[in-house]
mmCIF file as gemmi writes it, N, C-alpha and C atoms, coordinates in Angstrom:
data_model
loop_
_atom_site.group_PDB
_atom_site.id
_atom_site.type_symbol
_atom_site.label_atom_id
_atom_site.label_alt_id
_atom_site.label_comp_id
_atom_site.label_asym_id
_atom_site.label_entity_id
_atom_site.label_seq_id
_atom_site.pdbx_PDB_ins_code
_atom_site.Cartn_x
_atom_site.Cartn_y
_atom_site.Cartn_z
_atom_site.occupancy
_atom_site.B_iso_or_equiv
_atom_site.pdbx_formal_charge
_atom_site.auth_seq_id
_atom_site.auth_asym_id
_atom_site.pdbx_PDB_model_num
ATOM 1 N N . UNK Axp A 1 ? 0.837 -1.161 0 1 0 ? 1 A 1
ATOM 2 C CA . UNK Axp A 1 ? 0 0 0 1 0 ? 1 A 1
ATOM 3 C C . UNK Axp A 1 ? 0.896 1.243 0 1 0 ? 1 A 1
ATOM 4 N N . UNK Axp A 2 ? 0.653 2.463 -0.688 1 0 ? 2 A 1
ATOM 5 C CA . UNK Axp A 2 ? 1.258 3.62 -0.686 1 0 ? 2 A 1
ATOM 6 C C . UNK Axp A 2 ? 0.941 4.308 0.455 1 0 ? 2 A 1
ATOM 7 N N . UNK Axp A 3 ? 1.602 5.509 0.221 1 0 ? 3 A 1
ATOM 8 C CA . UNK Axp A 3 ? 1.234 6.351 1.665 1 0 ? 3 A 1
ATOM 9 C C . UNK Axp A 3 ? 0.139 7.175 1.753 1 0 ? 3 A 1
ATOM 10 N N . UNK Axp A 4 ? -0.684 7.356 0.456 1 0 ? 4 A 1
ATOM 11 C CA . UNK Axp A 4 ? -2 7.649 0.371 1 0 ? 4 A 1
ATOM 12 C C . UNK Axp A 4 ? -3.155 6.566 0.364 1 0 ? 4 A 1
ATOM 13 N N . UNK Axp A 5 ? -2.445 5.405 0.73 1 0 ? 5 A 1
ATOM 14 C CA . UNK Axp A 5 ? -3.663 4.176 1.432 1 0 ? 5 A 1
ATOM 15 C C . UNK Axp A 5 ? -4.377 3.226 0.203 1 0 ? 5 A 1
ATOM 16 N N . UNK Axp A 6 ? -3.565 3.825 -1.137 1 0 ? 6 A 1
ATOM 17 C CA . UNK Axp A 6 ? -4.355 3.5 -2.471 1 0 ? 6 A 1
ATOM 18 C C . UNK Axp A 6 ? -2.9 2.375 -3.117 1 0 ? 6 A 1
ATOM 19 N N . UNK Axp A 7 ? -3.592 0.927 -3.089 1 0 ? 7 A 1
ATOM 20 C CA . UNK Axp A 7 ? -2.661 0.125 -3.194 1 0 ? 7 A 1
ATOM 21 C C . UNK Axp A 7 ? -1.696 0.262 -4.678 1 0 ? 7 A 1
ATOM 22 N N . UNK Axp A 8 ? -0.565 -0.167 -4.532 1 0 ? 8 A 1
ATOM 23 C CA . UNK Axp A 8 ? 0.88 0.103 -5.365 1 0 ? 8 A 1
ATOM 24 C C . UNK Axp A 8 ? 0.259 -0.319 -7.094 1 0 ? 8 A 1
ATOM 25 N N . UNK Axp A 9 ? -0.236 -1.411 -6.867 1 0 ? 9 A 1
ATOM 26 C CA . UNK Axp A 9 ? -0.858 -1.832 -8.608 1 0 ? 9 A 1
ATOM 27 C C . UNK Axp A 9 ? -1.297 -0.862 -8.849 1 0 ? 9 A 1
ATOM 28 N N . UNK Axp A 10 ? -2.603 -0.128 -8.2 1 0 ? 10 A 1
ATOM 29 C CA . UNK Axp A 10 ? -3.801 0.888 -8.833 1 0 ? 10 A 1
ATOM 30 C C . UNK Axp A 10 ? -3.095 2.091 -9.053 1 0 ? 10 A 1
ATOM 31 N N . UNK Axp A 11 ? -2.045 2.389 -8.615 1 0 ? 11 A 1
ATOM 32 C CA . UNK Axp A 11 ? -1.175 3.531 -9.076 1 0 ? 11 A 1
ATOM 33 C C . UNK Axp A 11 ? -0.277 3.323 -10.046 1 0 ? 11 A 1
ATOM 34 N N . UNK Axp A 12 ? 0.36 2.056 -10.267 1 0 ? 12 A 1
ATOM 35 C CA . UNK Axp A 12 ? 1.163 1.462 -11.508 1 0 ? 12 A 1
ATOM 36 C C . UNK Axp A 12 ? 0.326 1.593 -12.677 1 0 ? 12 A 1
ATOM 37 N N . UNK Axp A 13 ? -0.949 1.029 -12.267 1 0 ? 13 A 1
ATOM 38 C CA . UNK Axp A 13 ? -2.228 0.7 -13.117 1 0 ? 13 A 1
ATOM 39 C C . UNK Axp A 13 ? -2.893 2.364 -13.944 1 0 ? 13 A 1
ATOM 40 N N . UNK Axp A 14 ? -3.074 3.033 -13.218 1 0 ? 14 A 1
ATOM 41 C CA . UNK Axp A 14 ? -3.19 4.587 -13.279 1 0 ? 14 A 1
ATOM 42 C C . UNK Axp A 14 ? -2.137 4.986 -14.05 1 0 ? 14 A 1
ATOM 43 N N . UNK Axp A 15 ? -0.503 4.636 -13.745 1 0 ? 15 A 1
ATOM 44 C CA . UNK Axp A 15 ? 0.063 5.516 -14.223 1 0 ? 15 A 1
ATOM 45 C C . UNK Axp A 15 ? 0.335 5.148 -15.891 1 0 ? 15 A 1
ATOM 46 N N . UNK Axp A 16 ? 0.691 4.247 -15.976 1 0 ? 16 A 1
ATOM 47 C CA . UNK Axp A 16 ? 0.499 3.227 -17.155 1 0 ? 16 A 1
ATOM 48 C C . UNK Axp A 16 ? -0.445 3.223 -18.354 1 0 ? 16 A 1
ATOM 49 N N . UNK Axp A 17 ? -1.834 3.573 -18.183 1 0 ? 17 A 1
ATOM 50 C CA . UNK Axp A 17 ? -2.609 4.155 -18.718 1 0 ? 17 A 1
ATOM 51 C C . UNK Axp A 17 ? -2.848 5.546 -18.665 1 0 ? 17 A 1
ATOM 52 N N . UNK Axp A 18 ? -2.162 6.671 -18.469 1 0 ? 18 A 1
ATOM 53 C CA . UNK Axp A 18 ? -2.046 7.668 -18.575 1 0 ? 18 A 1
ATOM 54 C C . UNK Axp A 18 ? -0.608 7.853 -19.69 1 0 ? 18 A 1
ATOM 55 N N . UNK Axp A 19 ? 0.092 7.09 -19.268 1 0 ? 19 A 1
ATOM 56 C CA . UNK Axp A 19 ? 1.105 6.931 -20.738 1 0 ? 19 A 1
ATOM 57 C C . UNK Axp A 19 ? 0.789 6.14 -21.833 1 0 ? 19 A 1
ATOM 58 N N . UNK Axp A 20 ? -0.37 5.604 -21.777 1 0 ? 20 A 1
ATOM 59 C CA . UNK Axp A 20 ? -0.832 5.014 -23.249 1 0 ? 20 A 1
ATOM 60 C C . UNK Axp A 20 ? -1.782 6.589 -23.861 1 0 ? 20 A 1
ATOM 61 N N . UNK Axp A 21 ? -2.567 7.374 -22.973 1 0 ? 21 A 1
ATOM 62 C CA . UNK Axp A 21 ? -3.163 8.344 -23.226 1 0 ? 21 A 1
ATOM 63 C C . UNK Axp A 21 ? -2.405 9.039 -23.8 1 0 ? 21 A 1
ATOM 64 N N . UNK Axp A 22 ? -0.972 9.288 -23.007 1 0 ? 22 A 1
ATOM 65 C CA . UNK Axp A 22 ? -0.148 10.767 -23.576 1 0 ? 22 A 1
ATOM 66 C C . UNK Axp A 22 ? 0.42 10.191 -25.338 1 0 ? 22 A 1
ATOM 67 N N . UNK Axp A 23 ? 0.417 9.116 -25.151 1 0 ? 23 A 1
ATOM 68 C CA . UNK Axp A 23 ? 0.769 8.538 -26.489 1 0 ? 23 A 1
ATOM 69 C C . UNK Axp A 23 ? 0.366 8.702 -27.807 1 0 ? 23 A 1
ATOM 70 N N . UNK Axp A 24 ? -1.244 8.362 -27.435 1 0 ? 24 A 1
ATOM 71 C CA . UNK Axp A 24 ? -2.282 8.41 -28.477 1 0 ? 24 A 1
ATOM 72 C C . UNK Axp A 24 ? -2.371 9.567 -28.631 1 0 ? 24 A 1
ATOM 73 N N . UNK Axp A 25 ? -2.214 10.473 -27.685 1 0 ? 25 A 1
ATOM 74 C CA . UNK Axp A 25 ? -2.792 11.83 -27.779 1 0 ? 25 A 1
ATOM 75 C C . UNK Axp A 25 ? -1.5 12.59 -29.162 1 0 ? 25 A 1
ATOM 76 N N . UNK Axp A 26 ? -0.429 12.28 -28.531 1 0 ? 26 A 1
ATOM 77 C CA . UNK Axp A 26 ? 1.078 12.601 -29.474 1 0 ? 26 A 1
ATOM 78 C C . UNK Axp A 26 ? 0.968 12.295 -30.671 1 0 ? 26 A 1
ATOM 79 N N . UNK Axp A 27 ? 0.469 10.859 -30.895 1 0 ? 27 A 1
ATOM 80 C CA . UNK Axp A 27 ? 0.459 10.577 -32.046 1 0 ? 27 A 1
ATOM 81 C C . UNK Axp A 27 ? -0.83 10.918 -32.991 1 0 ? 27 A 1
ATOM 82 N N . UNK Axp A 28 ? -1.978 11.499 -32.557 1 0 ? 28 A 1
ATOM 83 C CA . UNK Axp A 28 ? -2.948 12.176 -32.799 1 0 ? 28 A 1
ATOM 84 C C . UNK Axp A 28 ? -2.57 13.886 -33.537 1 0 ? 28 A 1
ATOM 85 N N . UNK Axp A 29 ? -1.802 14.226 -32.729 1 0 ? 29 A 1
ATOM 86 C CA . UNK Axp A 29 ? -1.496 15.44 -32.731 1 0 ? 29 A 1
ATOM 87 C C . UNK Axp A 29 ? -0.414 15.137 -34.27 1 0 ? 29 A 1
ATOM 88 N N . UNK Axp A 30 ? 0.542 14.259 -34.296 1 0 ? 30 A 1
ATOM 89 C CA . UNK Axp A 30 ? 1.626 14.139 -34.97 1 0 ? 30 A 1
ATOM 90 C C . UNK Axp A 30 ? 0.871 14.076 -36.448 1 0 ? 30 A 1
ATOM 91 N N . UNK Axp A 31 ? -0.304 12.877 -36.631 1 0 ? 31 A 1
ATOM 92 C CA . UNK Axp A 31 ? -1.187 12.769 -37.327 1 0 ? 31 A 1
ATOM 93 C C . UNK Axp A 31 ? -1.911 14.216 -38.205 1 0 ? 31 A 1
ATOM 94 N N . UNK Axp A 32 ? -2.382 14.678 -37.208 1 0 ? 32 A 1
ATOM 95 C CA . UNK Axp A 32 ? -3.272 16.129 -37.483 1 0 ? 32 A 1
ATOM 96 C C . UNK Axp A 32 ? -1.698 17.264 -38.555 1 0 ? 32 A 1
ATOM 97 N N . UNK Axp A 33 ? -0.466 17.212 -37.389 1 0 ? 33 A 1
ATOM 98 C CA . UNK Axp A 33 ? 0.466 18.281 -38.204 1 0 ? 33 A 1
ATOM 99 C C . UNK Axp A 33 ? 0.861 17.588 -39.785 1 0 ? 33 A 1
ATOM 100 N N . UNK Axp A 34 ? 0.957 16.313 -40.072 1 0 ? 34 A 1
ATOM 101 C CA . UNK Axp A 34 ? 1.51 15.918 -40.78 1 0 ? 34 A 1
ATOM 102 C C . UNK Axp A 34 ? 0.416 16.096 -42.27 1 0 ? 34 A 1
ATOM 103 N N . UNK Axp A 35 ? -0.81 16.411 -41.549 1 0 ? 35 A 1
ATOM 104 C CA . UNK Axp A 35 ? -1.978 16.609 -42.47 1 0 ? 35 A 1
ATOM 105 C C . UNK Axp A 35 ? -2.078 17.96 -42.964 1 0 ? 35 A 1
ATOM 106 N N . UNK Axp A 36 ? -1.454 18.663 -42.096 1 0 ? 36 A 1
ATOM 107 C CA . UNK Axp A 36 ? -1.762 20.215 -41.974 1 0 ? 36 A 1
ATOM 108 C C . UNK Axp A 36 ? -0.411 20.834 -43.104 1 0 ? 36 A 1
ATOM 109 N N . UNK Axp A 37 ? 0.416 20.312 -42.819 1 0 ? 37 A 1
ATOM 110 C CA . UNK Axp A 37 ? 1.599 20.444 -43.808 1 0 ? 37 A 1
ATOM 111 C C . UNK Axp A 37 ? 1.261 19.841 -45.379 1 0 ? 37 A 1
ATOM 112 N N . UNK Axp A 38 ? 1.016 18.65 -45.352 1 0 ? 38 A 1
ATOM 113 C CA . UNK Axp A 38 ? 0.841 18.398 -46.322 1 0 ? 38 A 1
ATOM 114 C C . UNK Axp A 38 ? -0.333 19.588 -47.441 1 0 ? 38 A 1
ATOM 115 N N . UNK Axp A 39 ? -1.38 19.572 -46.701 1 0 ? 39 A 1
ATOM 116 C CA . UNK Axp A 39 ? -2.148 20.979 -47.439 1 0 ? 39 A 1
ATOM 117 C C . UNK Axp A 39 ? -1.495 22.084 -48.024 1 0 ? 39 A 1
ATOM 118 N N . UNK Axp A 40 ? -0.409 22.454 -47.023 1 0 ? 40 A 1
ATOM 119 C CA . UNK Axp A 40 ? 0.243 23.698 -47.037 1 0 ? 40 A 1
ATOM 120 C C . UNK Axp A 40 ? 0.733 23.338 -48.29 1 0 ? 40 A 1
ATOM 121 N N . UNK Axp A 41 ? 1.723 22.139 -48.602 1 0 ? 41 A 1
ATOM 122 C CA . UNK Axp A 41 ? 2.94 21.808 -49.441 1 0 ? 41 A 1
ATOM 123 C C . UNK Axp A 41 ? 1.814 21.938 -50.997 1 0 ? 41 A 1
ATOM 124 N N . UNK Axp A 42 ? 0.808 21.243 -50.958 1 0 ? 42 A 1
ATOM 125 C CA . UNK Axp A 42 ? 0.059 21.463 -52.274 1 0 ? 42 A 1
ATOM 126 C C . UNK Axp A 42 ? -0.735 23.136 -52.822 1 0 ? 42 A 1
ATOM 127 N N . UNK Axp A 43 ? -0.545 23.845 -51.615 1 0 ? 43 A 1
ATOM 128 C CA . UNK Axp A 43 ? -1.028 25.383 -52.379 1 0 ? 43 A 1
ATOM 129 C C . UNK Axp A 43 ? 0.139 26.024 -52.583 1 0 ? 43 A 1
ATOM 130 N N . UNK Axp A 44 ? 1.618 25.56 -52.761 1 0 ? 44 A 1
ATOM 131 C CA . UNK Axp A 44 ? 2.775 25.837 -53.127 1 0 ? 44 A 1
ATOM 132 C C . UNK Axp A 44 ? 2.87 26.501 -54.481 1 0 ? 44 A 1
ATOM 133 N N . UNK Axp A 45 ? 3.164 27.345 -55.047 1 0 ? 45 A 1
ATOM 134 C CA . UNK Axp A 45 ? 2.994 27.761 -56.535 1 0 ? 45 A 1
ATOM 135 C C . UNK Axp A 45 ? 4.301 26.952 -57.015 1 0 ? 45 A 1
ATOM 136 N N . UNK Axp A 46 ? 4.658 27.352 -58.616 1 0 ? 46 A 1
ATOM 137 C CA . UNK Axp A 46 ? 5.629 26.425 -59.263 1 0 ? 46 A 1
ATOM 138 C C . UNK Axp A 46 ? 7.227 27.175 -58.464 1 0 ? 46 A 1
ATOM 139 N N . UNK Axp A 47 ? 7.407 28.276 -58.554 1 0 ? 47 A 1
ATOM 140 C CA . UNK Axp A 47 ? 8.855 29.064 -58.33 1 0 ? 47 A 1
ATOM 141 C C . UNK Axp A 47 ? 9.063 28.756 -56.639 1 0 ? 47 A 1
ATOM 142 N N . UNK Axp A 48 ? 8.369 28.518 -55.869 1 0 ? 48 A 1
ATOM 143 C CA . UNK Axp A 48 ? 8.661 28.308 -54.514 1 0 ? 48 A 1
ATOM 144 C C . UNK Axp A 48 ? 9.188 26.34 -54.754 1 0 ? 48 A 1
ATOM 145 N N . UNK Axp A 49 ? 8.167 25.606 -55.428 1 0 ? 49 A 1
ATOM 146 C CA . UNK Axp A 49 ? 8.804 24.147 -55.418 1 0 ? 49 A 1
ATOM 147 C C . UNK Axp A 49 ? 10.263 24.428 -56.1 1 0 ? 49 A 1
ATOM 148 N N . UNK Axp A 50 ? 10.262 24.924 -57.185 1 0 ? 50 A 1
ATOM 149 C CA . UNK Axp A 50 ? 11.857 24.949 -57.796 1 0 ? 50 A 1
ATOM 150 C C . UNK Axp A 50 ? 12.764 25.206 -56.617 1 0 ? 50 A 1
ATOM 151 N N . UNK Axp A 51 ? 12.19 26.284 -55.927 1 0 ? 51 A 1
ATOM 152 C CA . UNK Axp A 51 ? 13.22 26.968 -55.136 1 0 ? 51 A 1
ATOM 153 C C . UNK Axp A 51 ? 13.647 25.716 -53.789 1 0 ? 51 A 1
ATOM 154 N N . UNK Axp A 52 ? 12.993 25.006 -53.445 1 0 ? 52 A 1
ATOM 155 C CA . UNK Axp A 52 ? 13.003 23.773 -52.622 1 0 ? 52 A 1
ATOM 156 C C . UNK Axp A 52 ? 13.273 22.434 -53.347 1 0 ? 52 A 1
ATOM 157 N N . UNK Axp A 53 ? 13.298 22.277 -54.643 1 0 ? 53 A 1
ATOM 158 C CA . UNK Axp A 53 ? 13.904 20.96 -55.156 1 0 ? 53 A 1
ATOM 159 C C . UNK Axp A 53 ? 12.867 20.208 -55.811 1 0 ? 53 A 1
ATOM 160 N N . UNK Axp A 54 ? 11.233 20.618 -55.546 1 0 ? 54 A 1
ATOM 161 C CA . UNK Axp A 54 ? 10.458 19.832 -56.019 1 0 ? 54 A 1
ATOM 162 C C . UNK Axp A 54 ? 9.75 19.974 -57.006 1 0 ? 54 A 1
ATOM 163 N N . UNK Axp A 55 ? 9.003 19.035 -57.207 1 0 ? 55 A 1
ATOM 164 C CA . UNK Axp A 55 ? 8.029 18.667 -58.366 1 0 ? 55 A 1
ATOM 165 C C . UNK Axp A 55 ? 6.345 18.852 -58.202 1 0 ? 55 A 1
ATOM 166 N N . UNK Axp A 56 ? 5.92 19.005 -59.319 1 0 ? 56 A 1
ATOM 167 C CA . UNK Axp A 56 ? 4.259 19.131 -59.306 1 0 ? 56 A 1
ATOM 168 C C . UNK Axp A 56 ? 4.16 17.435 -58.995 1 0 ? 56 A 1
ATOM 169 N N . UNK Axp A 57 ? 4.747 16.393 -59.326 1 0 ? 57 A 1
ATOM 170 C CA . UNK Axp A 57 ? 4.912 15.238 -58.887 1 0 ? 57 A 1
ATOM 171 C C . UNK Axp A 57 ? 5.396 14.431 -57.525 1 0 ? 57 A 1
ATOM 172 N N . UNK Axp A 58 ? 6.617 15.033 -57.415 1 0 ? 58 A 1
ATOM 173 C CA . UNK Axp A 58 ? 6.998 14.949 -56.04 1 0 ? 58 A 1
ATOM 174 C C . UNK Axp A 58 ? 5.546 15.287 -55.011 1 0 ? 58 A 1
ATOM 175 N N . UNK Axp A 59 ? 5.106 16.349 -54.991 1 0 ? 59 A 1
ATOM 176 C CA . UNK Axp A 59 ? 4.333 17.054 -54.031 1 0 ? 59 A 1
ATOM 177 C C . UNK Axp A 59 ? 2.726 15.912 -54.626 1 0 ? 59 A 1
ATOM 178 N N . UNK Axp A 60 ? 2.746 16.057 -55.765 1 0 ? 60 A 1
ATOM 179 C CA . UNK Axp A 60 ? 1.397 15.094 -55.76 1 0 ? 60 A 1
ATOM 180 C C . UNK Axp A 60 ? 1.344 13.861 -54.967 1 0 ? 60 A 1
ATOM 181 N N . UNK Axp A 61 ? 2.773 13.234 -55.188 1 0 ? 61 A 1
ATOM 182 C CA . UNK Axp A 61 ? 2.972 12.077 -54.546 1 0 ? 61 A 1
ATOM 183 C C . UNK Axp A 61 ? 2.998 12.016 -52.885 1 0 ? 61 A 1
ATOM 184 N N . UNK Axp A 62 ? 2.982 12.735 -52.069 1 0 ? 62 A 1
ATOM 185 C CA . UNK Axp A 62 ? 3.697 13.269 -51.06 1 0 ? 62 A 1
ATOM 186 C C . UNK Axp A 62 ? 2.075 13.3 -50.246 1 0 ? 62 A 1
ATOM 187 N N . UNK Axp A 63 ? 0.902 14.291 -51.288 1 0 ? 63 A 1
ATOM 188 C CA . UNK Axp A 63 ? -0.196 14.858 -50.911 1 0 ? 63 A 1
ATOM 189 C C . UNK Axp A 63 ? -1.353 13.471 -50.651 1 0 ? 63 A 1
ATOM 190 N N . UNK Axp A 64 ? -1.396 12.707 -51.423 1 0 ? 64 A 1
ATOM 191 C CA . UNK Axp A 64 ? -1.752 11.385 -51.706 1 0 ? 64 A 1
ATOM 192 C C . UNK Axp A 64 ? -1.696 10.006 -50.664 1 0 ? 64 A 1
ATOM 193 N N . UNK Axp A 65 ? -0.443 10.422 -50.216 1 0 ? 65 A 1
ATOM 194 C CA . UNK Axp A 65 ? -0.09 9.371 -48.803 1 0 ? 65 A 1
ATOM 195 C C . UNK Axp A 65 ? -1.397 9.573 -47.946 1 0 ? 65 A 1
ATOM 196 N N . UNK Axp A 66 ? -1.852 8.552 -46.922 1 0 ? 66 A 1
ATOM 197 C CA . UNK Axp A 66 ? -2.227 8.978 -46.049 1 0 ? 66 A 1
ATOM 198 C C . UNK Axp A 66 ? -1.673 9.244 -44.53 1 0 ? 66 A 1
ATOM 199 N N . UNK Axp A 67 ? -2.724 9.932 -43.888 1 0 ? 67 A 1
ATOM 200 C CA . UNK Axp A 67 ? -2.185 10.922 -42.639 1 0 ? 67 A 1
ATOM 201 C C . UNK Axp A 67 ? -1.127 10.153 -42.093 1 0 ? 67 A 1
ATOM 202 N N . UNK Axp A 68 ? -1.605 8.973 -41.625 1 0 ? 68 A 1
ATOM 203 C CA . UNK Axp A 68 ? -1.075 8.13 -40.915 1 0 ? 68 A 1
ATOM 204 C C . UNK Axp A 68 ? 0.585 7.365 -41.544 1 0 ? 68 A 1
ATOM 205 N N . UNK Axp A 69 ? 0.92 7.536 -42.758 1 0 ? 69 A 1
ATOM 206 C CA . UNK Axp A 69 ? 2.128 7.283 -43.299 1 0 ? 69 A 1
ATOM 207 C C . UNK Axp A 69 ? 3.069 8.293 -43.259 1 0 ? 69 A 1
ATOM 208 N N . UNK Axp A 70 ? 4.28 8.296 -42.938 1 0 ? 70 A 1
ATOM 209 C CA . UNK Axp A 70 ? 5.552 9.586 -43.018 1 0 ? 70 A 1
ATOM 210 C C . UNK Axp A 70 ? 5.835 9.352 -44.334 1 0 ? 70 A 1
């Protein structure tokens, strides 16, 4: 038992599932930016992709992935 009377599992148990939360939540978030960029990268005009290396292809290809793929 801990010193707040609330036995050692239920706080392992608690804490444990609060790091599966912060997880999902991260990777939620990681999800959402990776979506948010990608938008950005396709209202790119042609002289800004040159100026970065890319393609109306590159970026099609890129836009196409889903959220969940890097």
């Amino acid at each position: 038992m801990s010193a707040t009377g609330i036995p050692l599992t239920a706080t392992r148990d608690a804490t444990a599932a609060r790091g599966v939360v912060l997880r999902l939540v991260d990777r939620l978030l990681d999800w959402q930016d990776r979506e948010r960029q990608r938008r950005h990268l396709s209202s790119l005009d042609d002289h800004i992709l040159a100026d970065v290396g890319l393609s109306h292809g590159d970026v099609d290809e890129e836009v196409r992935k889903p959220f969940w793929r890097a």
